[in-house]
N, C-alpha and C positions, 0 to 999 in steps of 0.2 A: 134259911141258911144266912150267917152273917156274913160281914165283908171279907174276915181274916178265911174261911171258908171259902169264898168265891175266887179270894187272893190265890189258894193254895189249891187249885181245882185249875185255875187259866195258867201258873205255875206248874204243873206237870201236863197240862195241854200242849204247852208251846215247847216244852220238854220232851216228850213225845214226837214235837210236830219236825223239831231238829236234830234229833236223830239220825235220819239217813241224810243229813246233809253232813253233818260232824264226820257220820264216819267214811263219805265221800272225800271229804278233806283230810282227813285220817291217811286213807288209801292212798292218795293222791301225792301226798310229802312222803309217803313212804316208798312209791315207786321213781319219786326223785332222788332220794336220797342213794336209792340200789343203783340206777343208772347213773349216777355221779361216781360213784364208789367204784363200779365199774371199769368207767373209762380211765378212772385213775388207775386202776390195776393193772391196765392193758397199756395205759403207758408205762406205768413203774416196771413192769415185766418184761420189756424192751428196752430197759437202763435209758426213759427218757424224761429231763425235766424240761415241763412244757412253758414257755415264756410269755405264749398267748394263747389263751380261751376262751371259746365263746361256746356260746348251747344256747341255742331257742327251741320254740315247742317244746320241749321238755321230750324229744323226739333223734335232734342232733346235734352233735359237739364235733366241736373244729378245735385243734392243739397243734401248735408250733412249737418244736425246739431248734433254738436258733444254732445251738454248738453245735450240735450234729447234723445239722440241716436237715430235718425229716416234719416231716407234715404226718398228724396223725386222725381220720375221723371212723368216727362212729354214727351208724344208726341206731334204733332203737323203736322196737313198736312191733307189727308185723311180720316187717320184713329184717331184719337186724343186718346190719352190715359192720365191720370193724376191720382198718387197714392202715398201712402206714405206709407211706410215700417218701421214697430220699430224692430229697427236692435236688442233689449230685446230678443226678440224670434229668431233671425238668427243662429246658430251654424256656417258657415263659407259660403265663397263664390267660384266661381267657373267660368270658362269659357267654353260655350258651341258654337261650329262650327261647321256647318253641310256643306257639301260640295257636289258640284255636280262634275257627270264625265262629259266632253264634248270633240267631238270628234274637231279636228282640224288639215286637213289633213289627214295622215297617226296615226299619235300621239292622245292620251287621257290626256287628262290635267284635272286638279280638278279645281273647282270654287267655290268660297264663295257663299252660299245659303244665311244662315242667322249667325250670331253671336249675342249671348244674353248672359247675365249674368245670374247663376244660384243663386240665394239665399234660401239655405239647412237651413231647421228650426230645433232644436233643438229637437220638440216633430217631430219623425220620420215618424207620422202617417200624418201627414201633407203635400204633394206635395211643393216640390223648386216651387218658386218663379221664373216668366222669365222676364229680362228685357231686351229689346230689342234693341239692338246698331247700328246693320246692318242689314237691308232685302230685299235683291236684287229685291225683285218686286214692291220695293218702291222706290228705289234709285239704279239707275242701275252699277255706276262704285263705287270701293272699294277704300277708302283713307285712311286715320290714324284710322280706329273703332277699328282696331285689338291692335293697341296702346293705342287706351283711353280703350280696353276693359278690356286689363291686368293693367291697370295703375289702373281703379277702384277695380277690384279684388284684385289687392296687398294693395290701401288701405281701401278698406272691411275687408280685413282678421285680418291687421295691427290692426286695431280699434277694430274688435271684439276681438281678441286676449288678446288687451290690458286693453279694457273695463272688461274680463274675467277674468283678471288678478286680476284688483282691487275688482270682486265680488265676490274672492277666498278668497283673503286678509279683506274683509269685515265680509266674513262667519269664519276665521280662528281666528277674536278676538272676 
């Protein structure tokens, strides 16, 4: 066998050998593609254009539209979830972590169970609202949720605050 030969033999080897990996990556943009599309249908469908978006995991997205003040998420994966919040009725937001103990070794260390956003309604008699960022039986290791979880709480608060502001100053003339 000459070179061009052994060229064209390790040439459809490694052709072969990426195969299930292409068409893993194949699959993969293509079920991002549907879950994007998606939630954009679920807002357009609700006459709402979203001002901020965010999606990690490839799992959940968060959507603000600020005219109409409504909050919009989505899960996606197992358990699908999709709902829309008018931030009207929210009083303020909050960060909820529940943690586990586990042993390791000699030592107890704490673990991220779950992490969800609280959203506190204004009429008191109503139960917060949970939205769900992180949950270890869905998604085993922990990355930036605790980041994006305070980042939406800070601008939950920020908005309703401000929104509160203006329907202080509306009622005051």
């Amino acid at each position: 066998m000459n070179f061009s030969g052994i060229l064209w033999v390790s040439l459809i080897g490694m052709l072969l050998i990426s195969l299930p990996y292409i068409y893993h990556l194949l699959s993969y943009r293509k079920g991002q593609k549907v879950n994007k599309e998606s939630f954009q249908e679920f807002a357009l469908s609700r006459e709402l254009v979203l001002d901020k978006v965010q999606k990690w995991r490839n799992h959940y997205m968060l959507g603000l539209d600020l005219k109409q003040n409504v909050l919009v998420y989505c899960r996606f994966g197992h358990y699908p979830v999709q709902m829309t919040i008018n931030l009207n009725q929210v009083d303020h937001a909050s960060v909820d972590a529940h943690y586990e103990e586990v042993s390791v070794g000699k030592s107890r260390l704490k673990k991220l169970g779950y992490l969800d956003i609280l959203l506190h309604f204004k009429d008191h008699s109503k139960p917060a609202k949970s939205i769900t960022i992180f949950d270890e039986r869905q998604i085993r290791r922990l990355s930036d949720e605790p980041f994006i979880a305070e980042k939406w709480v800070g601008t939950l608060n920020q908005h309703l605050n401000a929104s509160g502001d203006k329907a202080t100053l509306r009622l005051a003339m």
